[in-house]
Legacy VTK file of the C-alpha trace (Angstrom):
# vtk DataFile Version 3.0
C-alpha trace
ASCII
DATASET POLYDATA
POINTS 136 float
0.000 0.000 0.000
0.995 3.664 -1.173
0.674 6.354 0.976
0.735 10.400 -0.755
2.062 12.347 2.222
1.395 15.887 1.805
1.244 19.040 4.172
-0.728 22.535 3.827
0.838 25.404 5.296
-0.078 28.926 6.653
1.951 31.798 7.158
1.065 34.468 7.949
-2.111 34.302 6.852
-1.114 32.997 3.383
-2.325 29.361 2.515
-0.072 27.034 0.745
0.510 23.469 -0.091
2.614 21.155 -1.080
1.547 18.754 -3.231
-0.799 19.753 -6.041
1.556 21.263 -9.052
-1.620 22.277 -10.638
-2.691 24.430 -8.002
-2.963 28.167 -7.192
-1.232 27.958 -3.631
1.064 25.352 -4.698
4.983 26.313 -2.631
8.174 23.686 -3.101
8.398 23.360 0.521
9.359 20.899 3.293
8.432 20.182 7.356
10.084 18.634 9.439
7.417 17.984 12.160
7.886 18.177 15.589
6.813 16.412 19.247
6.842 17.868 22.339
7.567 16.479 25.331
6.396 16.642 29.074
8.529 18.531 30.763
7.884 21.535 28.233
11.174 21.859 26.311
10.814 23.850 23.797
11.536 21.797 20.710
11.639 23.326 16.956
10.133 22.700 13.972
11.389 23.294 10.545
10.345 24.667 7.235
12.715 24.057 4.201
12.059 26.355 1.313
14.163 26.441 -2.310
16.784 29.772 -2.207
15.702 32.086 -4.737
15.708 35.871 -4.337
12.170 35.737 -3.353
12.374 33.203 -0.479
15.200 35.119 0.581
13.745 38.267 0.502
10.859 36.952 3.341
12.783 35.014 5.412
14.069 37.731 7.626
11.300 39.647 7.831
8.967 36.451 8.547
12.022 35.823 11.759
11.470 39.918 12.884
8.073 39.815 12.857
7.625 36.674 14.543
5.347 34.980 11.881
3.104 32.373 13.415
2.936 29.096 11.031
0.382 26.689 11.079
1.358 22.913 8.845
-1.006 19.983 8.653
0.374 16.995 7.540
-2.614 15.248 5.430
-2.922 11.949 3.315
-4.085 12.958 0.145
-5.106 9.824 -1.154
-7.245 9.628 2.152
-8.099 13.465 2.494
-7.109 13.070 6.377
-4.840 14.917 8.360
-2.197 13.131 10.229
-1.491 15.736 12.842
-1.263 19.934 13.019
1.477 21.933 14.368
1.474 25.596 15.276
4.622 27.533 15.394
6.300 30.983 15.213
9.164 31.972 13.328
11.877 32.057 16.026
14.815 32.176 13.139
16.054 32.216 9.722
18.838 31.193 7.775
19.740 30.276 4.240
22.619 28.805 1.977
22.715 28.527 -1.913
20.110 26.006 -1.548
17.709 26.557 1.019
16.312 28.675 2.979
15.094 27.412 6.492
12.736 28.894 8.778
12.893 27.404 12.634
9.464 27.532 14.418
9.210 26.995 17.820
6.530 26.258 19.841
4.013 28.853 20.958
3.242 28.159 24.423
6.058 27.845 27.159
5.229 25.121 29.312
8.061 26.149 31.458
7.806 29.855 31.396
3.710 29.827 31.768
2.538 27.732 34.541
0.095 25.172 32.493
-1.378 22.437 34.156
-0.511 18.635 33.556
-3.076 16.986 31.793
-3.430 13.291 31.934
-5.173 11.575 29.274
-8.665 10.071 30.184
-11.479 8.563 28.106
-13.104 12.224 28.477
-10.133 13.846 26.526
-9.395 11.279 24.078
-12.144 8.840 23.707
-11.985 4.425 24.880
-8.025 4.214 26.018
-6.460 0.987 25.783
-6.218 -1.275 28.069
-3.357 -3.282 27.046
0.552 -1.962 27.141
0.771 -3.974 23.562
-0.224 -1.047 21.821
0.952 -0.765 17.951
0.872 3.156 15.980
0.879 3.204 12.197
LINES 1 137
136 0 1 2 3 4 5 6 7 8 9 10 11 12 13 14 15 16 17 18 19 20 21 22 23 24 25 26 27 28 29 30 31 32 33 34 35 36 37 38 39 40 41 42 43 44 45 46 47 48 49 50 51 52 53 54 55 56 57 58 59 60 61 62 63 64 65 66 67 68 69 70 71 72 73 74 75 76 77 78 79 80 81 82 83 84 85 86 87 88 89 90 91 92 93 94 95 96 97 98 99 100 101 102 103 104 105 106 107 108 109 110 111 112 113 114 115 116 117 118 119 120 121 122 123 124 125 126 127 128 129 130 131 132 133 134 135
């Protein structure tokens, strides 16, 4: 079984995506997707963009003005996203092939006191009640 892996992106208010090269919001671009972890470090995200003089010309201004990104990753055979992440453009950098913008997460856990959660069935729905549990 073949599986089209594809993610639509938001900048700034700007919709893109990655996958159809027929269509209008249609941006060469790649994610490298992200988890967080418990004790609230703040791990980065990253998007990878082609260097051209246009990319280039955005790329600082999206780190200054601390662009908030949002990327779900979708199946497109399936039409079903995978998983969303929200960021904001903490940097910027780019080399004669890409330019990459780093996007780190948008709430502290560390700096802003949020609570633990815990997952129940309320949250999440039946959990399991084995430890043999298998992701795909």
């Amino acid at each position: 079984m073949e599986l089209t892996i594809g993610a639509n992106l938001n900048l700034n208010g700007q919709n893109y995506q990655n996958y159809d090269l027929n269509g209008s919001s249609f941006l060469p671009f790649a994610f490298s997707g992200a988890v967080i972890n418990r004790n609230g470090d703040n791990i980065t995200a990253t998007l990878v963009f082609p260097s051209n003089s246009l990319s280039r010309s955005w790329a600082t201004e999206a780190a200054l003005g601390i662009w908030i990104a949002t990327v779900d990753v979708k199946i497109i055979d399936q039409n079903r996203t995978l998983y969303s992440y929200v960021g904001q453009v903490s940097s910027a950098g780019w080399d004669e092939e890409t330019v990459k913008l780093e996007l780190s997460t948008v709430l502290d856990a560390v700096g802003a006191d949020i609570p633990f959660r815990s997952l129940s069935s309320d949250l999440v729905g039946p959990l399991p009640t084995s430890a043999n549990v298998r992701v795909y």
